[in-house]
C-alpha angles and dihedrals in degrees: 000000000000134000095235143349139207109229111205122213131200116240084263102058086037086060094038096044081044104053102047080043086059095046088055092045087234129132112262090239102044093049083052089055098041096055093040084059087043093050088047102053087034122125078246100114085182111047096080088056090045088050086049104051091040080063093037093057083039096060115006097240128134119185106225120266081250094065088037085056097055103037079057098053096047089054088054091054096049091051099051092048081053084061108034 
């Protein structure tokens, strides 16, 4: 997987993404940024998987069942040491 991605929006999404980024007097991609970290540590289990198979009907790609796995068990862990 890799360390970082460029995510590419239509004209559409940019205005939009622009435009909610201005009435917060934010920047459009820090506040990009800013809603994509707070979908990923969200309550939401499933937003990551949506995210994947949007990608995955975007491009094509898969990762293996090795690297989801692993991606699994190191989510598990994360989780426990939260607990613990």
């Amino acid at each position: 997987m890799a360390d970082g991605f460029d995510i590419h929006i239509d004209a559409e999404q940019a205005s939009d993404l622009r435009a909610a980024a201005e009435a917060r007097g934010l920047d459009p991609a820090a506040y990009a940024l800013q809603l994509l970290e707070k979908a990923i540590d969200s309550d939401d289990r499933w937003a990551i998987s949506r995210a994947r198979w949007a990608e995955y009907q975007r491009t094509g790609e898969s990762m293996s069942v090795e690297e989801a796995f692993g991606e699994i068990r190191s989510r598990i862990k994360a989780l426990r040491s939260k607990q613990a």
